[in-house]
Structure formats: C-alpha cells, structure tokens
SERO-4910 file (N, C-alpha, C, O; in steps of 0.05 Angstrom, whole numbers):
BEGIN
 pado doro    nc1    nc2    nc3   cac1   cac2   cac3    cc1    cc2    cc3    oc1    oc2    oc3
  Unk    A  -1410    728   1364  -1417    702   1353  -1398    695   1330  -1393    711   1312
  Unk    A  -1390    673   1330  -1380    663   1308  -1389    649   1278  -1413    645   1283
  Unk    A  -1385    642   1259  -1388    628   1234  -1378    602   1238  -1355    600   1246
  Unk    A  -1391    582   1234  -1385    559   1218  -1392    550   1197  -1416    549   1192
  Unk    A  -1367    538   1170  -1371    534   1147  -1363    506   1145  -1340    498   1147
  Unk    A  -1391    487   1138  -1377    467   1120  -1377    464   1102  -1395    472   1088
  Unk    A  -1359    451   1090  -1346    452   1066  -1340    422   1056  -1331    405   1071
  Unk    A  -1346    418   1025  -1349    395   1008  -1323    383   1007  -1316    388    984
  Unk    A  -1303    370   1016  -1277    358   1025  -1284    338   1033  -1306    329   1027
  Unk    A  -1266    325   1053  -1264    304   1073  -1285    308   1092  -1283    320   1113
  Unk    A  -1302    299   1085  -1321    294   1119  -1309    285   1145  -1301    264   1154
  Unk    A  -1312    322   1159  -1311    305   1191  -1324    295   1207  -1347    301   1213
  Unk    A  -1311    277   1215  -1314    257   1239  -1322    260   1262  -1332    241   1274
  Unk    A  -1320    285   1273  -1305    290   1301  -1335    305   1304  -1350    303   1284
  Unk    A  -1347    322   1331  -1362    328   1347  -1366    359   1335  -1345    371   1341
  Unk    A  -1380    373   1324  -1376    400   1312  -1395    418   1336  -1419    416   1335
  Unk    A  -1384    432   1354  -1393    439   1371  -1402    468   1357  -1386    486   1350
  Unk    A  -1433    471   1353  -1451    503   1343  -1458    512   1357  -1473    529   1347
  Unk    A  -1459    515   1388  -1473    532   1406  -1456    556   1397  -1433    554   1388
  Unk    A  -1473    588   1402  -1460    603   1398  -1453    608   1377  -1437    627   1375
  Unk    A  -1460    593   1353  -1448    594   1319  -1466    596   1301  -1489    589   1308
  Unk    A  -1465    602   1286  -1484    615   1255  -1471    589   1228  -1451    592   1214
  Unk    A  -1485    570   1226  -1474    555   1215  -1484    548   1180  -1505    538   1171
  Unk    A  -1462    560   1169  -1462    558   1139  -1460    537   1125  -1436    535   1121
  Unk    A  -1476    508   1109  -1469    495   1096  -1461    493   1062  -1480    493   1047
  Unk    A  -1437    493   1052  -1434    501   1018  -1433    462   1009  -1421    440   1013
  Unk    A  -1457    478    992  -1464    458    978  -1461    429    986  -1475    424   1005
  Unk    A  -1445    405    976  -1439    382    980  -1436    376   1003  -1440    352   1011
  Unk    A  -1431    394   1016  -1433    391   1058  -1442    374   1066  -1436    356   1081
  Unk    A  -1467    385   1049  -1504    379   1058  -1500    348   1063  -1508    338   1083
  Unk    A  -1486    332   1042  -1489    302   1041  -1476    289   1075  -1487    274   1091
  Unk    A  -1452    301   1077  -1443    276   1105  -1454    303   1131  -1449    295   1154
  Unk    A  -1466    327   1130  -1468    347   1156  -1498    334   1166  -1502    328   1190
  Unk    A  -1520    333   1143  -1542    327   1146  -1548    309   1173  -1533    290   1176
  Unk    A  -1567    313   1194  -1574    305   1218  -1554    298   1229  -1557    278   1244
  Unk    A  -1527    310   1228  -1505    312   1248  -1499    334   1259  -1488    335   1281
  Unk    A  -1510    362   1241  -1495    386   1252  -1523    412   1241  -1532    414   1218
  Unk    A  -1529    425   1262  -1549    441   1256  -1530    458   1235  -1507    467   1236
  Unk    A  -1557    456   1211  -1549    482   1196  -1572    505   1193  -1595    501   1198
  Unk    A  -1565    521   1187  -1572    551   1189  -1577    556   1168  -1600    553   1161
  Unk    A  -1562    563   1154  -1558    567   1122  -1546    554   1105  -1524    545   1112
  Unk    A  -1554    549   1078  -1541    537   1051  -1533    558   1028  -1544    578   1020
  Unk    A  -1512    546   1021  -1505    572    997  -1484    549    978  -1476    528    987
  Unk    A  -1480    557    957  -1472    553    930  -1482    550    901  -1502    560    890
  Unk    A  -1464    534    892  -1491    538    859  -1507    500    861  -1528    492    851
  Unk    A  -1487    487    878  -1502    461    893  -1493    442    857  -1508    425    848
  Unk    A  -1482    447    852  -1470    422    826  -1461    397    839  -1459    376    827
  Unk    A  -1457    400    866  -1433    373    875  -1474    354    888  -1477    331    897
  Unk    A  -1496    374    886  -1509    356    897  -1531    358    878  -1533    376    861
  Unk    A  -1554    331    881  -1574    330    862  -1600    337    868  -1620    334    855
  Unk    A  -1596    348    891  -1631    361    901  -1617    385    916  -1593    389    921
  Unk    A  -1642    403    921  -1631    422    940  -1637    414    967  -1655    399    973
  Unk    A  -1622    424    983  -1612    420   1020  -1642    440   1037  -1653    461   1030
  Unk    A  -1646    424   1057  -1666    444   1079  -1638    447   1102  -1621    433   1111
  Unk    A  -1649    477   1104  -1664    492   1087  -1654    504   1069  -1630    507   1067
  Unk    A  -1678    516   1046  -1674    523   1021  -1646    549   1015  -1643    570   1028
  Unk    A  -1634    542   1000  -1619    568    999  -1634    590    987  -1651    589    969
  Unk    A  -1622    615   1005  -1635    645    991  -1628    648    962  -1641    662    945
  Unk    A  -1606    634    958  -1595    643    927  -1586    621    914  -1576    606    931
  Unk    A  -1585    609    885  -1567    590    880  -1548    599    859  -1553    605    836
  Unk    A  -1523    599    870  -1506    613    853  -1502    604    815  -1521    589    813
  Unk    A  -1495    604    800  -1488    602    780  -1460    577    776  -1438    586    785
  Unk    A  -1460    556    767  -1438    533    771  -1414    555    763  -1395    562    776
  Unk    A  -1421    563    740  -1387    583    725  -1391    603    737  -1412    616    733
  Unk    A  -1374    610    752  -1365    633    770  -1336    631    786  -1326    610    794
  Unk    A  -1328    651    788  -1300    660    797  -1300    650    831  -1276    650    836
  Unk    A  -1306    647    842  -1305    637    877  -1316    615    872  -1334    609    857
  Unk    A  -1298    599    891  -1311    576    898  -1322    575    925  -1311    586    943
  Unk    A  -1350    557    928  -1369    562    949  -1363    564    979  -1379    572    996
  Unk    A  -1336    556    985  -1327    572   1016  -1316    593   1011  -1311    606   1032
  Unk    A  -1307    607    985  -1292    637    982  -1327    646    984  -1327    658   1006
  Unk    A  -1349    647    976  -1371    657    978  -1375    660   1005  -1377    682   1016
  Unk    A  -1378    625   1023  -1384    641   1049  -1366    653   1074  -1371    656   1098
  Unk    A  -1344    659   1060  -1323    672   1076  -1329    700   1075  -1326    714   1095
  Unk    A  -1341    711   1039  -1349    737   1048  -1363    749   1058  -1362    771   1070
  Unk    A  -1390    722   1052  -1416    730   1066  -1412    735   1096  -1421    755   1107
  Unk    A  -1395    716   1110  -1390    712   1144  -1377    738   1143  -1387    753   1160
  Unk    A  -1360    748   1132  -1342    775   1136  -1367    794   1135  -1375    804   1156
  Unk    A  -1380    801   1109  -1396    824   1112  -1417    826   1133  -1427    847   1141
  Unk    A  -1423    804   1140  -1441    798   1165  -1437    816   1186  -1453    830   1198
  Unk    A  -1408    813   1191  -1397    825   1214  -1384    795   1230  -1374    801   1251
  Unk    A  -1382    769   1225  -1373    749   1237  -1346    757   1237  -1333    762   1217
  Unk    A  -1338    759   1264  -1297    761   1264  -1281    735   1271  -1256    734   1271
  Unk    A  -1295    718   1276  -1290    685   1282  -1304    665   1257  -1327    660   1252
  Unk    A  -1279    655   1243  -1297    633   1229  -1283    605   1235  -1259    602   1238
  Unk    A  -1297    591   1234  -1279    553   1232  -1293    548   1209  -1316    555   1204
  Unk    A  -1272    529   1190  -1284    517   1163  -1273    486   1173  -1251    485   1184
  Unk    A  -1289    465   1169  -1300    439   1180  -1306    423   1144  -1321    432   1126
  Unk    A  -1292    404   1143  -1294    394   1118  -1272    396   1097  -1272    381   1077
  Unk    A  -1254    415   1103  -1238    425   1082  -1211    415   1067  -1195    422   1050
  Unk    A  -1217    392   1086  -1180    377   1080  -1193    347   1055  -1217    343   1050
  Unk    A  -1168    333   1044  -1180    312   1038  -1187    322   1006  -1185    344    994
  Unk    A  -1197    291    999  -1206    288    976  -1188    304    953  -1164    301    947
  Unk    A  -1210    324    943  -1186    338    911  -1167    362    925  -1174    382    936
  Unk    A  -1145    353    920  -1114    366    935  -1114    405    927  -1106    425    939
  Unk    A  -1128    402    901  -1128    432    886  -1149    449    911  -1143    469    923
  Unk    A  -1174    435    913  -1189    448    939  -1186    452    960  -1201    468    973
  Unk    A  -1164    436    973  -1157    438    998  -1127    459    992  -1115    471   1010
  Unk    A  -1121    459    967  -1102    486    973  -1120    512    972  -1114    532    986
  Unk    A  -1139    511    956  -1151    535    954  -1169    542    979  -1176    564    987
  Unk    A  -1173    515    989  -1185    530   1018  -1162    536   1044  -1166    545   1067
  Unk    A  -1144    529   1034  -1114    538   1057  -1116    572   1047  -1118    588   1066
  Unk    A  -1116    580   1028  -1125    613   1011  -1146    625   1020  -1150    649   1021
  Unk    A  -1164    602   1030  -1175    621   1053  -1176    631   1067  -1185    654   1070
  Unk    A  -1163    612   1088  -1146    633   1118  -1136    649   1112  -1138    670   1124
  Unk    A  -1118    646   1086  -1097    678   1071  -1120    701   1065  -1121    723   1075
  Unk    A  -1132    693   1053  -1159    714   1055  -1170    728   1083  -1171    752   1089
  Unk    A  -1176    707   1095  -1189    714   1121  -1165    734   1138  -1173    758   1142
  Unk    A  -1146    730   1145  -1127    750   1157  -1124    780   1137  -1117    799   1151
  Unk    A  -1128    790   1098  -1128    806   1093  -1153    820   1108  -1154    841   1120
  Unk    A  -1177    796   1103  -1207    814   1125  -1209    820   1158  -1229    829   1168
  Unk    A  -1194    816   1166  -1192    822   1192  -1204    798   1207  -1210    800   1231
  Unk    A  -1207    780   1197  -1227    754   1203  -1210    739   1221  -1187    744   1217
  Unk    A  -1213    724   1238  -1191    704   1259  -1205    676   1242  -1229    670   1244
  Unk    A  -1193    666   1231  -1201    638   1217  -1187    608   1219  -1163    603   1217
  Unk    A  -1205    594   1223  -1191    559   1224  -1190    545   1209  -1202    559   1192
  Unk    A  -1184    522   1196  -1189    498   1181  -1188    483   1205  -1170    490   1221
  Unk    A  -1205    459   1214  -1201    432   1235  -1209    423   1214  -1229    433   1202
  Unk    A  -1190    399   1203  -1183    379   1196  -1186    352   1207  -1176    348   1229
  Unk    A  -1201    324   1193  -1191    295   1222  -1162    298   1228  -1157    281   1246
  Unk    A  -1150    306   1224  -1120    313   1221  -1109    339   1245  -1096    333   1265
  Unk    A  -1115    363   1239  -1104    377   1235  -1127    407   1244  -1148    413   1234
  Unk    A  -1109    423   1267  -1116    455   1266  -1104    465   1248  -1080    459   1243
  Unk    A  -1120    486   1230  -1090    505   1208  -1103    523   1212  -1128    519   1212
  Unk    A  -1091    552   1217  -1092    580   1215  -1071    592   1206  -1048    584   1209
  Unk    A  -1077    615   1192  -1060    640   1179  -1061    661   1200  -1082    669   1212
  Unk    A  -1038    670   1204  -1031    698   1212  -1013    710   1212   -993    702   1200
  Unk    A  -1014    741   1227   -994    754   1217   -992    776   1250  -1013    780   1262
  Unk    A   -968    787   1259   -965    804   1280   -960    784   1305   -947    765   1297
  Unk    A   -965    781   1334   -971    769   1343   -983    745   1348  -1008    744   1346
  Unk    A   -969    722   1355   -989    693   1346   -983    685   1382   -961    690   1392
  Unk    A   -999    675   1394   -994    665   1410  -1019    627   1408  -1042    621   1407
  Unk    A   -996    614   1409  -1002    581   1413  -1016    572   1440   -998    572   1456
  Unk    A  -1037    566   1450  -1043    562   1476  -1049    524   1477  -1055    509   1459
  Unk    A  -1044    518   1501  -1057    489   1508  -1040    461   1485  -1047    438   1488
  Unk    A  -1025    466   1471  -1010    444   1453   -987    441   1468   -968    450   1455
  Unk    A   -979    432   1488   -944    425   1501   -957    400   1492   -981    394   1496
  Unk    A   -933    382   1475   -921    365   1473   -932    365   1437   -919    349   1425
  Unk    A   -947    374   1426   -961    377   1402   -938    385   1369   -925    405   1360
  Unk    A   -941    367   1363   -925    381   1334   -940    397   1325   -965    398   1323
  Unk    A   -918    416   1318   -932    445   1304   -916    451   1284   -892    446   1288
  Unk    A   -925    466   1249   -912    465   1235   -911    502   1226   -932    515   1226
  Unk    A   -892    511   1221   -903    542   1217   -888    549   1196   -863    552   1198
  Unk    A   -902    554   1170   -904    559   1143   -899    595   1137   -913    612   1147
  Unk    A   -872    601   1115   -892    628   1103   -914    622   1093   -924    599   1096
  Unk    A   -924    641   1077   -958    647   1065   -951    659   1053   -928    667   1059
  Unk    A   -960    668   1032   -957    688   1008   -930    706    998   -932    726    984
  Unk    A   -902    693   1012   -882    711   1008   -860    702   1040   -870    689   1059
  Unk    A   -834    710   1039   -814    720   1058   -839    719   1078   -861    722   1068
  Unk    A   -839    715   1107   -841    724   1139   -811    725   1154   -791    711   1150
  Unk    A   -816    744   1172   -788    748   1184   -791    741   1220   -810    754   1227
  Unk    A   -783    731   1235   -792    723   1260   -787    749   1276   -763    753   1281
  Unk    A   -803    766   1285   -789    787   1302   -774    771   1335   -752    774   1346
  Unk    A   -804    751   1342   -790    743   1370   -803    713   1365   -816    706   1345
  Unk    A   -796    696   1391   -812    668   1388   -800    654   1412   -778    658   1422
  Unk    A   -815    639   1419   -808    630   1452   -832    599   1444   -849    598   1427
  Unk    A   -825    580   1461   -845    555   1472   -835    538   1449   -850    518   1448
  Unk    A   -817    536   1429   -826    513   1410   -789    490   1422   -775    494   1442
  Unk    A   -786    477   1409   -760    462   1415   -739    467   1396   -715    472   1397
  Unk    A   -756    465   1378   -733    480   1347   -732    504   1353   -749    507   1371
  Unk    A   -722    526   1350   -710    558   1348   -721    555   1320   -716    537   1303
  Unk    A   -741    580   1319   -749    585   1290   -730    605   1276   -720    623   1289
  Unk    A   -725    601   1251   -701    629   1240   -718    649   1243   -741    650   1250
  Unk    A   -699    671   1235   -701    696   1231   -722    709   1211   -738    727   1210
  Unk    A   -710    684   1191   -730    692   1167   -737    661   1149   -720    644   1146
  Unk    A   -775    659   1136   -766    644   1137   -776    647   1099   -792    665   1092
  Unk    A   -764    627   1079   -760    640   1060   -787    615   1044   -793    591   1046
  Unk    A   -795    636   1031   -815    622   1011   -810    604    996   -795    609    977
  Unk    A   -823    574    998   -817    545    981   -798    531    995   -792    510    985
  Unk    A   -784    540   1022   -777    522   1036   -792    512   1054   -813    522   1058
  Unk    A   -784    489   1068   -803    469   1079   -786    474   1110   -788    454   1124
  Unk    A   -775    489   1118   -756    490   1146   -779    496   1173   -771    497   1196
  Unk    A   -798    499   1167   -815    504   1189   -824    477   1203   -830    474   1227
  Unk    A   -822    456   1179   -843    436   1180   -830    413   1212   -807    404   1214
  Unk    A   -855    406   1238   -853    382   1250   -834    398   1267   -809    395   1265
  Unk    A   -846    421   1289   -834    439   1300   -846    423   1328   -867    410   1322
  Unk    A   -839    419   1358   -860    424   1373   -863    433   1396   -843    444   1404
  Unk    A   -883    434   1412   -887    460   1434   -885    450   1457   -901    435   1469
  Unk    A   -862    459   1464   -844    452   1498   -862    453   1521   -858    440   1542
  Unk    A   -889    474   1516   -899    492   1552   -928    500   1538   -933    501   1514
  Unk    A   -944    504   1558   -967    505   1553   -970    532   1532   -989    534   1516
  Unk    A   -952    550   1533   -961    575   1506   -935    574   1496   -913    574   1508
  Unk    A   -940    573   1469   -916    591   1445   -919    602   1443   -942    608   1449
  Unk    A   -903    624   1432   -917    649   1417   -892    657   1409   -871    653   1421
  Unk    A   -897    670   1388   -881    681   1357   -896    710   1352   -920    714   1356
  Unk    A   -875    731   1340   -881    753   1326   -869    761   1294   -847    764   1286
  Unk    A   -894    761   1283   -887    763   1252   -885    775   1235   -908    781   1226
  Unk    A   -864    787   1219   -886    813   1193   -877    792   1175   -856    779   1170
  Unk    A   -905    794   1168   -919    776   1137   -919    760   1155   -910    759   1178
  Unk    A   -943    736   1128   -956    718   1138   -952    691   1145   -933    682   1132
  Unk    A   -964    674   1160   -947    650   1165   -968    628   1171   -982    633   1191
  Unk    A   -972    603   1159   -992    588   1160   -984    566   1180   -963    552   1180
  Unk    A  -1001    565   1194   -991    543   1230  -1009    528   1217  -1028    533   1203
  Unk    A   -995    496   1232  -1006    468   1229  -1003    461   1256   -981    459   1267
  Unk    A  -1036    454   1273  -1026    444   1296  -1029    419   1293  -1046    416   1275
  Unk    A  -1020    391   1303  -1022    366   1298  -1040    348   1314  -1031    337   1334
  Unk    A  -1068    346   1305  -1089    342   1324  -1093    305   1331  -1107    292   1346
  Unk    A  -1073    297   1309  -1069    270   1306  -1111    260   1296  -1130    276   1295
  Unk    A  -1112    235   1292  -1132    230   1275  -1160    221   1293  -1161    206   1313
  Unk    A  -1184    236   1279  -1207    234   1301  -1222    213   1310  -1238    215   1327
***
C-alpha cells in the first residue's frame, strides 16, 4: 500500500486517485482537499488553519518545531512501513516551501522510500542507482543533481546525451526530452527528475 500526503501549497486540480492509499492530510490541506479527496489522517500543529479538520488529529504538533508538517508525515509514512509515497499540493504559493518540499524526495531516497511530488505542472522525483523513465515519449524531462556532483554511469531514450557528470548549480540538465516509450539512466549520487505534465 502506498501513502498519500497533502500538503499546504498550490491546490491540486487534477483527480487524486486513493484506492489502495493511506491518505495523510498536513494541516492547511484540509482547506481545498476537504470533500474532494478521502482523508484518513490529519497531522500538524494546524497554524495555517482555524478549526481542527475531521477527522480529529491523534496529535497536534507544537507551531515551533524543527520539521515542517510534510517532513512529519514523511516519517510517519516511512516508520509505518509505507515504501511508496506521492505528495499532492506541494508546488506553488511560498517558493521557500516548495524547496523544502523538493528536500523531501532528497529525504525520501536517504529512507529507502520511492517518492513523488505531482504538481498542476509537473511529476518530480529524486533518485539515485538505476532510474528507468516509462510512458513520457515526446515529454520534456529535466534531470537535476541533488545534494552534490552525480556522475551518469549509462543513459539511453532522451534526445540530448546527458554528460558524464553533472556538476552542482548548473542548470545543463534543464528541458531534456524522451525520444521512446522508456529512458533510463544510471547514477551515483542523486539526481532530481522533472517530468513535464503540462497544466491540469
């Protein structure tokens, strides 16, 4: 089973498919998810809202604290045992949150976690080792280091030839796209993919 997290950002638009999902709302969610998207659970310290969400959260965190409320339910979904998460909401609005929730996927790949951001915009995932791209031929795709140097071991399906290596604070990955129904790339260290879902 998988995790779904929404998250206080840009409200999506688009169809949030929960069969099969354990669905986490943090905090401010609550306002645009409410009678659109079953939720399961609520968690944060709930500052972004003025009542509390049904259903009740088990806990309400403390506003001053070190995580912010999708770093909370990223661990909760990890200790659970969830190895699949999608975070839904996360783009948009304050630019500082949507980097810190891009630090999530960087998180989620140190946990062994397979993690998404869907975006109205935009698939983003972090990884590292083996990446294989499925179902995007004709799709801009953008592929980022992450936390440092990545070095390309191999890579096949895109139109650009990705380098060898690609170097931290450059932008050379960016508006790549995928020739054939799979890409796939091999990596040491990490590398943040943008697939281009165009707008919902």
């Amino acid at each position: 089973m998988k995790a779904i997290v929404l998250l206080n950002g840009e409200p999506y638009r688009g169809t949030i498919d929960v069969r099969d999902a354990y669905v986490f709302c943090c905090d401010g969610a609550y306002d645009w998810a409410k009678g659109r998207v079953r939720i399961d659970e609520t968690l944060g310290d709930f500052d972004s809202l003025s009542y509390l969400p049904d259903p009740l959260p088990k806990e309400v965190y403390p506003a001053e604290k070190d995580a912010t409320d999708g770093e909370l339910a990223l661990r909760l979904a990890a200790a659970r045992g969830f190895c699949e998460i999608e975070f839904f909401g996360g783009g948009g609005r304050r630019e500082d949150h949507f980097l810190g929730n891009l630090h999530l996927l960087y998180a989620a790949v140190g946990l062994g976690v397979r993690a998404a951001m869907i975006t109205n915009y935009s698939r983003i995932f972090a990884a590292e080792g083996e990446i294989v791209i499925e179902g995007c031929k004709g799709k801009t795709v953008s592929v980022l280091p992450f936390g440092g140097e990545a070095h390309i071991m191999e890579s096949g399906g895109f139109f650009y030839p990705l380098p060898k290596k690609f170097v931290y604070g450059s932008t050379l990955g960016i508006s790549n796209v995928v020739t054939g129904e799979r890409a796939r790339l091999v990596t040491e260290g990490c590398v943040l993919i943008f697939v281009d879902e165009g707008a919902e």
